[in-house]
C-alpha positions in Angstrom: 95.6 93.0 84.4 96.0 89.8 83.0 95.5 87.5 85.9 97.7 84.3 84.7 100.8 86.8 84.6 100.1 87.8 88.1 99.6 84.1 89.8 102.7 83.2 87.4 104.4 85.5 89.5 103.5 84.6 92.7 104.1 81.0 91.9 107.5 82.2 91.3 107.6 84.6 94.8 107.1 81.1 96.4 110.0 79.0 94.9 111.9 81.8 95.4 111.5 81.6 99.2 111.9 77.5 99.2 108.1 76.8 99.2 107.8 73.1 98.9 105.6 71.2 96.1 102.8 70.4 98.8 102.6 74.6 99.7 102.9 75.8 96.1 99.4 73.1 95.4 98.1 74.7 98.5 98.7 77.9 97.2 97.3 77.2 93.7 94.1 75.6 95.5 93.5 78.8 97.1 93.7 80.9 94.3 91.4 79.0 92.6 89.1 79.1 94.9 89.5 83.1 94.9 89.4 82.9 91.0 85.5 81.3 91.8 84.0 83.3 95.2 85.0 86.9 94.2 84.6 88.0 97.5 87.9 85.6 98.2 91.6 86.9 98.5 94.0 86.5 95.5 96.4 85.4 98.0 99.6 87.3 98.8 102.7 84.6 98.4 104.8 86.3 101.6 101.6 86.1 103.9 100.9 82.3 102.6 104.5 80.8 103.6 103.3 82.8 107.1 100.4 80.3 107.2 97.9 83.2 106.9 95.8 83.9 103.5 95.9 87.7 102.7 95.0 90.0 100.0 96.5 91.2 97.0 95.3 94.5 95.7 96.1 95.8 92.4 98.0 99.3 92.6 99.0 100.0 89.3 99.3 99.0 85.7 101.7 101.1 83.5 103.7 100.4 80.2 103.4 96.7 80.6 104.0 96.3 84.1 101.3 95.5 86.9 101.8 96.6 90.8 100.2 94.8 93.1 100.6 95.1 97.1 99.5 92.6 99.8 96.9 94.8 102.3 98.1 93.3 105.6 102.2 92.4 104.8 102.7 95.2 102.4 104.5 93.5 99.9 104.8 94.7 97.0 105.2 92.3 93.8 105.7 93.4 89.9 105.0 91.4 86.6 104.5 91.5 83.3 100.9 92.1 81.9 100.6 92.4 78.2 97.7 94.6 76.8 95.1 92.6 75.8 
């Protein structure tokens, strides 16, 4: 799962639900920090604009297309991941 395809994606879940330019930085700041402490959430976009910081979890990756679901909202959120 390419992981720049999947934040891509969230960045665009965010401006999608009016996310202002101070939460999407937020945001990014916290996936960052997930990107470093592996024990960290990739953050799930819905949850965030909640105030809370919940996980993603990869579901499934087929012809192209990557799944992933938040564990606590149960979003669910598709994008593009090329094979590498």
């Amino acid at each position: 799962m390419a992981l720049e395809f999947m934040r891509d994606e969230m960045l665009r879940q965010l401006k999608a639900n009016a996310a202002t330019e101070s939460q999407i930085a937020e945001y990014l700041a916290e996936w960052k920090v997930a990107m470093i402490h592996t024990g960290k959430p990739l953050p799930c976009p819905s949850c965030f604009m909640n105030g809370e910081i919940n996980r993603l979890k990869a579901m499934s990756e087929k012809d192209g297309i990557a799944v992933v679901r938040c564990e606590q909202c149960r979003a669910y959120f598709k994008f593009e991941s090329p094979s590498e």
